[in-house]
N, C-alpha and C positions, 0 to 999 in steps of 0.2 A: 504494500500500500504506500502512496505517495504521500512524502509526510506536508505539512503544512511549509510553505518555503517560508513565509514571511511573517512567524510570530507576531503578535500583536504587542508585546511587551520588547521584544528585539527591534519592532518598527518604531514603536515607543521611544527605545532609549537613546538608537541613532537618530531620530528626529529632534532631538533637544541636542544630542551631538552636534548636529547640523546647523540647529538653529543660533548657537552661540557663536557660528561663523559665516557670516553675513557677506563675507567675501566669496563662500563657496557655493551662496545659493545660486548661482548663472550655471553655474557646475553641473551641482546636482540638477536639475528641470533640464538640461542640456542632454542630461544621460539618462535619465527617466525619459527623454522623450525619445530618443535614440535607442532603447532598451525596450519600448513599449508595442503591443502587439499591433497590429494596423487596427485599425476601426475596432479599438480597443472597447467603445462607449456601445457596442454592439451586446453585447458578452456580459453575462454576469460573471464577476462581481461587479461590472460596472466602471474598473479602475484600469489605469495603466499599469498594470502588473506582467512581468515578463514572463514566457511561458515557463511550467514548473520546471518540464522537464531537460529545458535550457538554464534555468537557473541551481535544478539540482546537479547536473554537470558541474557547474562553473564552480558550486562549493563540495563538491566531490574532488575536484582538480587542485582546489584550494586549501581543503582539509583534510582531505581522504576518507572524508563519510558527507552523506550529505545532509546529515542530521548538524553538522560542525554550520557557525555563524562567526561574522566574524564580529568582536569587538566594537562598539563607539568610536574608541580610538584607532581602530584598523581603517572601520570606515573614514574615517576624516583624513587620515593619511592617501587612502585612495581618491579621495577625492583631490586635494591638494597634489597627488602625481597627474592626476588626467587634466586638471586646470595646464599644468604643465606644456600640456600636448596641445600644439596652435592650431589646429584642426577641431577643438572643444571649442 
């Protein structure tokens, strides 16, 4: 069974992560929108959410299970690399 990718208390904790960095919200909404499925608002649950089984990869590749998440501070770092990249 496919586990829930995006915790409600994990989406939680990176969001206040995020939000004390007001430099990285162009960042983040850049990659959410780059990350999200097409005619996403078609689909429930109604949100730009990336599909599961591209995003249980990504943290499978990342952690070696895909039950693994990363950090607040993992994500803020990733964020701050992709800002990096002039094509964001």
């Amino acid at each position: 069974m496919a586990q829930n990718f995006v915790p409600p208390t994990w989406a939680l904790h990176n969001a206040f992560a995020l939000a004390k960095r007001p430099d990285l919200w162009r960042t983040a909404f850049r990659l959410a929108r780059t990350h999200a499925p097409d005619q996403w608002w078609k689909t429930k649950p109604y949100l730009p959410i990336p599909d599961s089984s591209w995003m249980n990869f990504r943290f499978e590749t990342a952690f070696a299970d895909t039950s693994g998440r990363p950090e607040p501070e993992q994500f803020v770092e990733y964020l701050e690399w992709a800002k990096s990249w002039k094509y964001l």
